[in-house]
C-alpha positions as CSV (number, residue, x, y, z in Angstrom):
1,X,35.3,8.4,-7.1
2,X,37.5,9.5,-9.9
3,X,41.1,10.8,-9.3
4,X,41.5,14.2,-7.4
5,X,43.5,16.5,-9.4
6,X,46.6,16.0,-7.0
7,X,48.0,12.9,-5.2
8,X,50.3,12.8,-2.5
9,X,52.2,10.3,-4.5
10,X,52.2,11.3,-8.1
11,X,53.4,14.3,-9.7
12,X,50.6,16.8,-9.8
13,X,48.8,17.5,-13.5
14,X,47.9,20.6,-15.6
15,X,44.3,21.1,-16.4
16,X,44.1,19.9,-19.7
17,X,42.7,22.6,-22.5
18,X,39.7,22.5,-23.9
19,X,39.2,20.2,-26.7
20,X,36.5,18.4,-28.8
21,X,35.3,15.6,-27.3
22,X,36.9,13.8,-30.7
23,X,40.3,15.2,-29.8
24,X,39.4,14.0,-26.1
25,X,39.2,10.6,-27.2
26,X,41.8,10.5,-29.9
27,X,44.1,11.5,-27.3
28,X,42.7,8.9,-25.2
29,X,43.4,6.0,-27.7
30,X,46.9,7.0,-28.2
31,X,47.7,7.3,-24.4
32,X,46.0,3.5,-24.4
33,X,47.7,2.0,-27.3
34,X,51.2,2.8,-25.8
35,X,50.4,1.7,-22.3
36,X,49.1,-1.6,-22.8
37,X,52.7,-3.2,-24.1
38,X,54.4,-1.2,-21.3
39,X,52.6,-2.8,-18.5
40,X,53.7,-6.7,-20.5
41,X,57.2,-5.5,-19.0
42,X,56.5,-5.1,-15.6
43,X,57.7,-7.5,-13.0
44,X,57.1,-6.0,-10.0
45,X,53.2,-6.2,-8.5
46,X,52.6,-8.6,-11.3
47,X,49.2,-9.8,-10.0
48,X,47.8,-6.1,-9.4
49,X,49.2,-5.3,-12.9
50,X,47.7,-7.7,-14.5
51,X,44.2,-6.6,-13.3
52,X,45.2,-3.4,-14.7
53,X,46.0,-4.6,-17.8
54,X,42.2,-6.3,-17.9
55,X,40.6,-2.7,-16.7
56,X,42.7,-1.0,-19.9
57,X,42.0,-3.3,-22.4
58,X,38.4,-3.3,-21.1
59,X,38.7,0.1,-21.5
60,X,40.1,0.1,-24.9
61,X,37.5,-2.5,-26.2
62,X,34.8,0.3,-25.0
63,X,36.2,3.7,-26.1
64,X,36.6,2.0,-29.8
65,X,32.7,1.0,-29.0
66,X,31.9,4.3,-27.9
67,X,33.1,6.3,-31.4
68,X,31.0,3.7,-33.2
69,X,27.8,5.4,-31.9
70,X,26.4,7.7,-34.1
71,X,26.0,10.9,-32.0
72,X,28.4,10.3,-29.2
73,X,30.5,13.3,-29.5
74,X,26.9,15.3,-28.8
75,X,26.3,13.9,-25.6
76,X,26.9,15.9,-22.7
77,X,27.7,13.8,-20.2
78,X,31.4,12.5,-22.2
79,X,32.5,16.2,-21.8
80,X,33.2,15.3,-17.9
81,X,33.8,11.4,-18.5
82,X,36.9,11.3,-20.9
83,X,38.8,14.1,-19.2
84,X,38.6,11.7,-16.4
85,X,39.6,9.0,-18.4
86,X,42.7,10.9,-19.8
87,X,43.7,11.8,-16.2
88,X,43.2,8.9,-14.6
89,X,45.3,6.7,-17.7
90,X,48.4,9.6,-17.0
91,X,48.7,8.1,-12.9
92,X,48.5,4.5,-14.7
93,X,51.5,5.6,-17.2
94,X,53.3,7.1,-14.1
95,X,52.8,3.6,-11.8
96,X,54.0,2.2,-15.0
97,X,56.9,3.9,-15.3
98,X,58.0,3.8,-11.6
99,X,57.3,0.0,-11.4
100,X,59.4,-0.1,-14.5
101,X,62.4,1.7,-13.2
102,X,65.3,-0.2,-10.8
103,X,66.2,2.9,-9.7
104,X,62.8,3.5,-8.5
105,X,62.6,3.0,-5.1
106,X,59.1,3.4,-3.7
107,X,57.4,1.5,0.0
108,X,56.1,-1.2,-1.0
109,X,52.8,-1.0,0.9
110,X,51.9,2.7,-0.7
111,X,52.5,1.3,-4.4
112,X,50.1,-1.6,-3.5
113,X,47.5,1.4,-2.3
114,X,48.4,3.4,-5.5
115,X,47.6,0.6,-7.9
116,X,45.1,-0.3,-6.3
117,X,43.5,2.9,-6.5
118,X,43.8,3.5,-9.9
119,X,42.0,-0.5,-10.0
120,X,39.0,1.4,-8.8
121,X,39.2,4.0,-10.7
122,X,39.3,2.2,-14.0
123,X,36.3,-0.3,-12.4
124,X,34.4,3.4,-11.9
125,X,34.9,4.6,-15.1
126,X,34.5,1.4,-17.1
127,X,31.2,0.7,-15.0
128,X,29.9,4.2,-16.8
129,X,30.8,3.6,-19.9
130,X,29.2,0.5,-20.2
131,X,25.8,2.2,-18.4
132,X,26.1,4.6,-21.1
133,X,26.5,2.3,-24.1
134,X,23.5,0.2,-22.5
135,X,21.2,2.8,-22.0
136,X,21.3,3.4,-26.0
137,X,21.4,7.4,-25.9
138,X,24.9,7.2,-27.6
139,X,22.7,6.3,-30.7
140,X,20.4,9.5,-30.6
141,X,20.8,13.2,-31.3
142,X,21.0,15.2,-28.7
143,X,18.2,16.8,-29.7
144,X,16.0,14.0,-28.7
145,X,17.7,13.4,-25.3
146,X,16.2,14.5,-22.0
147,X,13.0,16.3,-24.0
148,X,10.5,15.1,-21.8
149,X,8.1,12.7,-23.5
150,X,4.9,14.3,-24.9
151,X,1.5,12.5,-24.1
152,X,1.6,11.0,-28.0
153,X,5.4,9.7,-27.0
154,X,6.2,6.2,-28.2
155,X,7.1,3.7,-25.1
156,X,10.7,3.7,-26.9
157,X,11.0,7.1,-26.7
158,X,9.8,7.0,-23.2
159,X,11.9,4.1,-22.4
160,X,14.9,5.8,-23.9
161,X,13.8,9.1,-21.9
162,X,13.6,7.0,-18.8
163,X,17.5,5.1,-19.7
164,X,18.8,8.7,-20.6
165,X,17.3,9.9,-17.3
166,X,19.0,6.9,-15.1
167,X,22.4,7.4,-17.0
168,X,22.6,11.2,-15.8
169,X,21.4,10.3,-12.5
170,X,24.4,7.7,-12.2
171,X,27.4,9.4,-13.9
172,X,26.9,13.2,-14.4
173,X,27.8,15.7,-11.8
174,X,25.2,17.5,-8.9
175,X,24.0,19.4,-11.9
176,X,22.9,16.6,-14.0
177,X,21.4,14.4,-10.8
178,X,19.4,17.2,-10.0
179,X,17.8,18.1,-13.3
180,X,17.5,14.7,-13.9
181,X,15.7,14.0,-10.1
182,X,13.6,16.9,-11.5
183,X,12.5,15.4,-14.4
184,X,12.0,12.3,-12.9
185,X,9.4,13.3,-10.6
186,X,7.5,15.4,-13.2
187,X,7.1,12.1,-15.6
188,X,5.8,10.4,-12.6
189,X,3.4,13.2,-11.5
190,X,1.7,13.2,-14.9
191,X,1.8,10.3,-16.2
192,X,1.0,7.2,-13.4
193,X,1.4,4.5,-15.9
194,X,5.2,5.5,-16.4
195,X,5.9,4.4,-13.4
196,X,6.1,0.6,-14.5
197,X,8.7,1.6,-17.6
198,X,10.7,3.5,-14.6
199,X,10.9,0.1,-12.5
200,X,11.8,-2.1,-15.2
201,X,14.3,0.2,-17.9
202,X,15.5,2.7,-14.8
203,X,18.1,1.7,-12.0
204,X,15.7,2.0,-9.5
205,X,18.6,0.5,-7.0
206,X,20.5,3.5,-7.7
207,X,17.5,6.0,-6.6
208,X,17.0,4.3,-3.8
209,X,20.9,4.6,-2.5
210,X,20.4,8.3,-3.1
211,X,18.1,8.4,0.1
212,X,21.2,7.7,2.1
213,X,21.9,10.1,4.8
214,X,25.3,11.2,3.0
215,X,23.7,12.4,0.1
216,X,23.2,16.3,-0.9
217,X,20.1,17.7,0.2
218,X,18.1,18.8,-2.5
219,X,18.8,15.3,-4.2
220,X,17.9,13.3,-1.1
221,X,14.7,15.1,-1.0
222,X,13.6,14.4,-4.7
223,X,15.0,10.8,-4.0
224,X,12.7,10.3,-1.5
225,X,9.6,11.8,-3.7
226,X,10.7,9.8,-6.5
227,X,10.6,6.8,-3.9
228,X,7.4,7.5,-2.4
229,X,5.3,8.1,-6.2
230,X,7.0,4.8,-7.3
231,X,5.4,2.8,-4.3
232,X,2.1,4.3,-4.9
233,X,1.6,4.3,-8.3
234,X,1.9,1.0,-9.4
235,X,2.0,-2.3,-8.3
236,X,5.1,-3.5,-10.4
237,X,7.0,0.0,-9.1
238,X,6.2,-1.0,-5.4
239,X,7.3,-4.8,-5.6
240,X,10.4,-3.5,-7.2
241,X,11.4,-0.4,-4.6
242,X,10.5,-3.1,-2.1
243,X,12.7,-5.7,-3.8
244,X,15.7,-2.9,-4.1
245,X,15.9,-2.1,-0.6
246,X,14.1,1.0,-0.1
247,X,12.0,0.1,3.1
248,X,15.4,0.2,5.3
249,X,16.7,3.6,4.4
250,X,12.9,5.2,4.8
251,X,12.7,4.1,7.4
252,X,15.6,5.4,8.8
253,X,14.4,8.9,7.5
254,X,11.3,8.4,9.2
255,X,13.4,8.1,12.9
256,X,15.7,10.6,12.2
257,X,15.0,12.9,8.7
258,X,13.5,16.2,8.5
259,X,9.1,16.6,8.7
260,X,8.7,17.2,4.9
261,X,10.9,14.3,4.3
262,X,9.3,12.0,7.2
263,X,6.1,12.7,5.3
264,X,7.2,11.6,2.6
265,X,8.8,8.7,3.7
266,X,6.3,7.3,5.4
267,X,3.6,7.6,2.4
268,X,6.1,5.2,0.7
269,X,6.1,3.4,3.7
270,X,2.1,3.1,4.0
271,X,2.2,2.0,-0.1
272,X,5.0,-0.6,0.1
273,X,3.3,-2.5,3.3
274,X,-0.1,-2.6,1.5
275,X,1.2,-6.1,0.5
276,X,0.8,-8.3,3.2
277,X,4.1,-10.4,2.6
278,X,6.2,-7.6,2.9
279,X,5.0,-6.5,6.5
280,X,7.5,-8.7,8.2
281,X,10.4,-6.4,6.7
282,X,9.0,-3.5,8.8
283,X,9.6,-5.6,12.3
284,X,13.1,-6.8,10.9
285,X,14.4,-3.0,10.4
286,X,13.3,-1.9,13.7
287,X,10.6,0.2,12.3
288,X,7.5,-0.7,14.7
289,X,8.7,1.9,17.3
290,X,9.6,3.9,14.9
291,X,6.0,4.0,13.5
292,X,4.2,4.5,16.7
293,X,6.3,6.9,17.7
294,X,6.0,9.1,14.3
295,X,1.7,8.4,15.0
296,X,2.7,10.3,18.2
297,X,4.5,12.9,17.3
298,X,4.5,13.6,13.6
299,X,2.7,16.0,11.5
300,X,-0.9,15.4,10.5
301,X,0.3,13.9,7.1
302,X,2.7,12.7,8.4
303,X,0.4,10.4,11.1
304,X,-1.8,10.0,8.5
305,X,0.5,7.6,6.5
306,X,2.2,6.3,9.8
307,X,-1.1,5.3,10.9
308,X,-2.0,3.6,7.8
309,X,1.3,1.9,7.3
310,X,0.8,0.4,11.0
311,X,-2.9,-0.7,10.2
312,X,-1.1,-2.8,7.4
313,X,1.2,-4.5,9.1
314,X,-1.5,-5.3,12.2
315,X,-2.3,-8.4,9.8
316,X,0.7,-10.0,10.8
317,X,0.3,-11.6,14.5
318,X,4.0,-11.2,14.9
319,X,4.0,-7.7,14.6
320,X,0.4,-7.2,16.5
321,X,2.3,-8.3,20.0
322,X,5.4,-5.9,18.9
323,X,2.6,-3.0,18.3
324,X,1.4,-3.5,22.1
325,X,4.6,-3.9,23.3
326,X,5.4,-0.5,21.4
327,X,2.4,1.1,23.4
328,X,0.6,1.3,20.1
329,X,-3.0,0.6,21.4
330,X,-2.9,4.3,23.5
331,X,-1.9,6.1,20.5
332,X,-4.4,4.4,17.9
333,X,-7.6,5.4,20.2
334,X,-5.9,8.9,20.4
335,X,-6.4,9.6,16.6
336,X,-10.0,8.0,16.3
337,X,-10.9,10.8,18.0
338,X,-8.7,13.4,17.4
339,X,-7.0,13.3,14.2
340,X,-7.3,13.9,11.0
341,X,-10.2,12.5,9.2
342,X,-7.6,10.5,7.4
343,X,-6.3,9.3,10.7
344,X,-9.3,8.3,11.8
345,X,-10.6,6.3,9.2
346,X,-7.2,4.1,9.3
347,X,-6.9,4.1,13.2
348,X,-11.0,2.8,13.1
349,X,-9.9,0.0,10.5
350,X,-6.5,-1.3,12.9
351,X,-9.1,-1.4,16.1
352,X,-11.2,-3.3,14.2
353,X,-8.4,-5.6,12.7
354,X,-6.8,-5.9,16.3
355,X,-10.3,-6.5,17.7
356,X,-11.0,-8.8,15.8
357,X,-7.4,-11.0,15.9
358,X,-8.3,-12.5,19.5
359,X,-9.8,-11.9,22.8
360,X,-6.3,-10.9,24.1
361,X,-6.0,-7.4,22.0
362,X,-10.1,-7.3,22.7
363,X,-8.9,-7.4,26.5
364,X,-6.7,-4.6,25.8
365,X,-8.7,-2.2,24.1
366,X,-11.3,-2.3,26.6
367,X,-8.7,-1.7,29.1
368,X,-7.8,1.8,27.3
369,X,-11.6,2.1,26.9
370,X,-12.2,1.9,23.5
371,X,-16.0,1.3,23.4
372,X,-16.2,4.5,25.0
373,X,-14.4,5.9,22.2
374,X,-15.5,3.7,19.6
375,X,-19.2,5.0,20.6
376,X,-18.3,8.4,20.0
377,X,-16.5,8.5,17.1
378,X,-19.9,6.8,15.6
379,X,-21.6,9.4,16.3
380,X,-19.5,12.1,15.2
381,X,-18.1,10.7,12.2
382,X,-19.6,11.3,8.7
383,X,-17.4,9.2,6.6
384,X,-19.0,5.8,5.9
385,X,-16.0,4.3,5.7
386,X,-14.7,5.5,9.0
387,X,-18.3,3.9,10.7
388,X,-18.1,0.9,9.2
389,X,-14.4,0.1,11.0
390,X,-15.7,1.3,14.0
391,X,-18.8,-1.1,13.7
392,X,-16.7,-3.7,12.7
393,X,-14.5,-3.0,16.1
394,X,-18.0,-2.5,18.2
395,X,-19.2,-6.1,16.7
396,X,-15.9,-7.9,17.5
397,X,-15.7,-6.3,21.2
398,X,-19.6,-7.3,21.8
399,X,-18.0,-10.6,22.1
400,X,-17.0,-9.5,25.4
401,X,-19.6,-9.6,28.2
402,X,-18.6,-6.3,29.6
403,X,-19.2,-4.5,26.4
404,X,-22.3,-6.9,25.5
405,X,-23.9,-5.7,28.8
406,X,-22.9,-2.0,27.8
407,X,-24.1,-2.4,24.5
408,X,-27.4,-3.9,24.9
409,X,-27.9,-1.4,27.6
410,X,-27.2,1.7,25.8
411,X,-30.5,3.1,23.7
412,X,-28.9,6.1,22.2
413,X,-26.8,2.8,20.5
414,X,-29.7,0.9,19.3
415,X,-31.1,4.0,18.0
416,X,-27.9,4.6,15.8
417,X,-27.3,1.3,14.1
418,X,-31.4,1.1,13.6
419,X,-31.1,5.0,11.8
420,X,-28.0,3.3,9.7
421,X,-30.0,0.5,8.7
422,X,-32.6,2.8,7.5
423,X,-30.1,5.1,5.7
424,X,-26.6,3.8,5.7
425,X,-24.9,2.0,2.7
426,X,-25.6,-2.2,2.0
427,X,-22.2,-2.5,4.7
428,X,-23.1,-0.2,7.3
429,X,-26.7,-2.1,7.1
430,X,-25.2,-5.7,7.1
431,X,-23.1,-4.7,10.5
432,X,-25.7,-2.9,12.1
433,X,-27.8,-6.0,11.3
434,X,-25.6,-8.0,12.6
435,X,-24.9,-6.3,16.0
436,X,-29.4,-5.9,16.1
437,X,-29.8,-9.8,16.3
438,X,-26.8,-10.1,18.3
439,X,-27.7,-7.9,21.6
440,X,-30.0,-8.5,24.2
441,X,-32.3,-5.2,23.7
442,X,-34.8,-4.6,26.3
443,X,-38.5,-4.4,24.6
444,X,-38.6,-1.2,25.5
445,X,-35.6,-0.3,22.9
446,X,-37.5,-2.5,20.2
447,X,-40.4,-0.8,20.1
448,X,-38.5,2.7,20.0
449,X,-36.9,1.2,16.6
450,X,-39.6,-0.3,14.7
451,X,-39.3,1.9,12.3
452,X,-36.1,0.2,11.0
453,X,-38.5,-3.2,10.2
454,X,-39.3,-2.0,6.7
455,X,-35.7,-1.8,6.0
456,X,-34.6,-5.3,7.4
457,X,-37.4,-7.0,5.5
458,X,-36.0,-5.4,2.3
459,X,-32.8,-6.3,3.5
460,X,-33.9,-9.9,3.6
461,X,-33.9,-9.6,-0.5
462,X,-30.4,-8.3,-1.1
463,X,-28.5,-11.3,-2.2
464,X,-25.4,-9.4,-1.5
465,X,-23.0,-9.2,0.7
466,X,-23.5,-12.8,2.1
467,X,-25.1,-13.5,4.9
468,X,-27.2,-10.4,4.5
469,X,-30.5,-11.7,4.5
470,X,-29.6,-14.2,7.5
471,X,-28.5,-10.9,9.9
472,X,-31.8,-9.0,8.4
473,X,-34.4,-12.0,9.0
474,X,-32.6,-12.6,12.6
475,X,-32.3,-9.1,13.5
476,X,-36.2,-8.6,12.5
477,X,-37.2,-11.9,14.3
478,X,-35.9,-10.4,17.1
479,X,-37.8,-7.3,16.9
480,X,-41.0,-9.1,16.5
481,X,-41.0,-10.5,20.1
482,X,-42.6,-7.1,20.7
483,X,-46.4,-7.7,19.8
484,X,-46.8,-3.8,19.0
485,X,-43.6,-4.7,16.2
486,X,-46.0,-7.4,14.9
487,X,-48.9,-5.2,14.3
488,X,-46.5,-2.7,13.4
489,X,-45.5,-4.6,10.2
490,X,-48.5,-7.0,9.0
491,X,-50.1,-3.4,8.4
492,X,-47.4,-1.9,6.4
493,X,-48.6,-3.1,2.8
494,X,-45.3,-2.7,1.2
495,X,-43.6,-5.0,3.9
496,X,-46.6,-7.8,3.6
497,X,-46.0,-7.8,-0.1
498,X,-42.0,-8.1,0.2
499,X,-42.6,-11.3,2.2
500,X,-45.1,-12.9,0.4
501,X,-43.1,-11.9,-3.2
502,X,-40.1,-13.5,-1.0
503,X,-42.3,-16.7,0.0
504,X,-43.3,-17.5,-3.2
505,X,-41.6,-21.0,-4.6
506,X,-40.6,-19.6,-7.7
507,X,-38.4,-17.3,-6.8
508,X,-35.5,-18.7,-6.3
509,X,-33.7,-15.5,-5.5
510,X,-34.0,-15.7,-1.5
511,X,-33.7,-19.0,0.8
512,X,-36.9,-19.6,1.8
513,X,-35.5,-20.4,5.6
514,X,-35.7,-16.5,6.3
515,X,-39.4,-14.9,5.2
516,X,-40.8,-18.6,6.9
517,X,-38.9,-18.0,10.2
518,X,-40.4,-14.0,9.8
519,X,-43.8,-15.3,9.4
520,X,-43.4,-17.5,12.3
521,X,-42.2,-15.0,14.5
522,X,-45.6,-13.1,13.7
523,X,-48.0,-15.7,14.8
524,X,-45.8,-16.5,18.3
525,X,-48.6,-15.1,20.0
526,X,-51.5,-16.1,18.3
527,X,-52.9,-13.0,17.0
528,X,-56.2,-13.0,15.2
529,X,-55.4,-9.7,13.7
530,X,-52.2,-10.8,12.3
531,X,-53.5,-14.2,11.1
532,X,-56.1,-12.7,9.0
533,X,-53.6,-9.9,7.2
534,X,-51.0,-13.1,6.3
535,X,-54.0,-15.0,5.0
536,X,-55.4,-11.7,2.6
537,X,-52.1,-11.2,1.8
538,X,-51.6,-15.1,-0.2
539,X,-49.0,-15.6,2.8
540,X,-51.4,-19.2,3.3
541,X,-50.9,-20.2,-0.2
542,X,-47.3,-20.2,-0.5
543,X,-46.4,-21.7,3.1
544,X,-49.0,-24.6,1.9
545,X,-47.1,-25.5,-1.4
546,X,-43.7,-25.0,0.8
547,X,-45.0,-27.1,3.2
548,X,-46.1,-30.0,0.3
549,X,-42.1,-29.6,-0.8
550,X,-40.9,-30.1,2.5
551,X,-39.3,-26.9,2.6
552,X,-37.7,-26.3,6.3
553,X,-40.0,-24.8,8.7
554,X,-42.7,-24.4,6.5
555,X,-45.1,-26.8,8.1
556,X,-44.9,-25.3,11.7
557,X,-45.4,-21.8,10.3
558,X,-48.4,-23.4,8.6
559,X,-49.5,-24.9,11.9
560,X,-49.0,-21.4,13.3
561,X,-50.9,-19.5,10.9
562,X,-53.6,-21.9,10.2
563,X,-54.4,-22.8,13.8
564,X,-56.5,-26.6,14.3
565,X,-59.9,-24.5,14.7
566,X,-59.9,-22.7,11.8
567,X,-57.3,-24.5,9.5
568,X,-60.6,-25.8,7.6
569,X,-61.9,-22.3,7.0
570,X,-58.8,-20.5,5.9
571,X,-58.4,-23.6,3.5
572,X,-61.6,-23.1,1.7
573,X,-60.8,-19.0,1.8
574,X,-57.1,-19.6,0.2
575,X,-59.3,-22.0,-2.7
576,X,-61.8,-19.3,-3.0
């Protein structure tokens, strides 16, 4: 703070007229040039004055900087500075004159506190000077100053828009934090790349000591925006928010701050902890509870972000075990069913990071039945992203007998995942794949989804994601137990020509391993019928030449299809 216009101590001062700011500083510079030598004669407080005599020469060394700049009479900010300046040099000419008296009798403790008052004051106002000659505004018209930058804007002049913008933030008045707040958020609204020139030319430290509880209203509230759009628009601008401090003090408005503000908050929340080094902070400021408990009771936005800032920090297995302890489990399997859509996508993905972390949190989401839940969010959910978390959840907690026996049991189950692996993205398929050759279906249930073979054998050609075609030729091994499946797909012509194109030892595009274990799986039983479609198809041919490289497999599905009778005859047919 500057000096108050009366002190207990010092003789109270008249408002001084209104001047130029070049009268304002000549005035200055006189005051300064006659009370340096006075304080040389001081011998009283001699260690506290000679700090004193540091701040004013300081000072001295900056005003004579400060007329050097080319337009620093224009800028508004000096018209509230140097009357400061003038008024606090006057109580350092009246210490100076009292410490220079004999006759002068003052305590000795309240002199100390005077002095070192006007220390802090000096520190204050020599700290804004130099922020001001820094931020290189002095050295432009005013003209230029605080016009926001047009999309054709240089990055100097946006980098000088961005200093000007942090100068008035720090030194001017209510007035010029606001309007300067305002403009703040506007550059970072329209323009997402500014907000990597804000983190590295603005004092994002000082922004982020505006979202102290202290602060006035309106410029807490814009604080916090400005916060929240930094940590979401840009790497760089989240690492450095993080870096200045900011995840304490949201936090704090998060427990205790008004809705609006919580919701904003905890979006900056959500952004800083999407990297996964900076989770542990969260545990460290107390802010698991608080978390949960803003997923309980906050506004839909606001749970939205809660919920996704706790579905970060679930990746740390510190913080997993504080998230049970904080009863977070409960509230997680609330919102997959009855929040937002929002919600629910980022509750699905925590299940499925917690189920899939150990068999202890798997213990504990069965306990709160989760499959349950789990089973009918996938069928009321139409966001592909939402059904693959809570496949991924399903597929971790089929690890678990109880839900395996549930699971395999359920037909209205099967009958999903098969329909997604008929119409679902590549991911959806790859799960549902997954969880197909996984379960214990009855054959009953396989013959109710055969219709989902044509899909899993052009699954089996997808080189992407991995392990793709492994899931799809496992899954559709395991649907071929049925002999109606087997039938089912020698017949369909486009199927038979994927697996023979996929048999062939030139292409090199799937491992052979899968289409040999396929055509295995058709001849189990021996079927004439089948046999003879393989062998029309050219499936003879290739497993012979597979068979002749040695190829895995291939010479027992030869065996199978040829048969010791008839091998002879279906020799002379594939030559033929």
């Amino acid at each position: 703070m500057y000096p108050p216009s009366t002190n207990p101590t010092l003789p109270p001062l008249k408002e001084p007229p209104a001047e130029t700011p070049a009268e304002a500083l000549d005035k200055i510079t006189r005051l300064l040039t006659s009370l340096l030598p006075s304080t040389l004669s001081i011998t009283s407080f001699t260690s506290r004055w000679q700090v004193l005599r540091s701040k004013l020469a300081s000072l001295k060394s900056m005003l004579s900087e400060l007329s050097d700049s080319a337009h620093w009479s224009d800028n508004l900010l000096l018209q509230s500075l140097l009357p400061n300046v003038f008024s606090t040099l006057q109580r350092v000419q009246t210490l100076c004159q009292q410490c220079s008296d004999p006759s002068f009798t003052p305590g000795k403790l309240l002199m100390q506190s005077d002095l070192d008052m006007c220390t802090g004051w000096l520190s204050k106002l020599i700290h804004d000077l130099d922020l001001l000659l820094r931020s290189g505004v002095l050295r432009q018209s005013n003209a230029i100053v605080l016009s926001h930058p047009s999309v054709n804007s240089s990055k100097e002049d946006l980098s000088l828009f961005v200093k000007d913008l942090f100068t008035r933030l720090q030194i001017g008045g209510t007035e010029f934090k606001k309007k300067a707040l305002d403009s703040l958020v506007q550059l970072l609204s329209e323009d997402e790349k500014s907000a990597g020139l804000v983190a590295k030319d603005g004092e994002v430290s000082y922004l982020v000591s505006l979202l102290d509880m202290n602060a006035n209203t309106f410029i807490r509230e814009q604080a916090v925006l400005a916060v929240s759009m930094l940590a979401s628009n840009s790497d760089q601008s989240r690492k450095c928010v993080f870096e200045e401090g900011a995840l304490g003090p949201l936090l704090r408005i998060i427990e205790s701050g008004s809705m609006p503000l919580k919701e904003k908050a905890a979006m900056a929340v959500e952004c800083i902890t999407l990297d996964a080094e900076n989770a542990w902070a969260v545990s460290a400021y107390g802010g698991v509870s608080i978390l949960v408990e803003l997923c309980k009771s906050g506004s839909s936005v606001a749970q939205s972000h809660a919920i996704g800032a706790v579905r970060n920090v679930s990746t740390n297995e510190d913080i997993r075990l504080a998230l049970a302890d904080e009863g977070a489990i409960p509230v997680l399997l609330q919102l997959l069913v009855s929040g937002t859509a929002s919600a629910q996508e980022k509750a699905a993905n925590c299940v499925a990071i917690l189920a899939s972390s150990s068999e202890h949190f798997r213990n504990l989401l069965l306990q709160e039945k989760s499959l349950h839940r789990l089973l009918h969010c996938l069928h009321a959910s139409s966001s592909s992203d939402t059904l693959e978390h809570i496949l991924r959840a399903i597929y971790s907690l089929s690890g678990m007998d109880s839900a395996f026996r549930m699971l395999s049991a359920s037909t209205t189950f099967i009958v999903q995942i098969a329909d997604l692996i008929k119409h679902g993205n590549v991911m959806l398929q790859h799960i549902s794949a997954s969880l197909l050759a996984k379960l214990s279906i009855s054959e009953g249930n396989k013959r109710a989804i055969s219709g989902c073979m044509g899909s899993l054998v052009k699954l089996m050609e997808s080189a992407k994601p991995d392990g793709l075609q492994e899931v799809a030729a496992n899954a559709l091994v395991s649907l071929l137990a049925v002999r109606s499946n087997r039938k089912d797909l020698v017949k369909d012509e486009k199927c038979l020509m994927r697996l023979v194109q996929m048999l062939d030892p030139r292409n090199d595009f799937v491992s052979k391993k899968f289409p040999i274990a396929v055509v295995a799986a058709i001849m189990a039983s021996g079927s004439q019928g089948c046999r003879k479609r393989l062998v029309a198809a050219g499936v003879y041919g290739h497993l012979q030449k597979l068979a002749e490289m040695e190829v895995i497999g291939a010479k027992k599905a030869l065996q199978r299809l040829s048969g010791n009778r008839l091998k002879s005859i279906f020799s002379m047919t594939w030559r033929e």
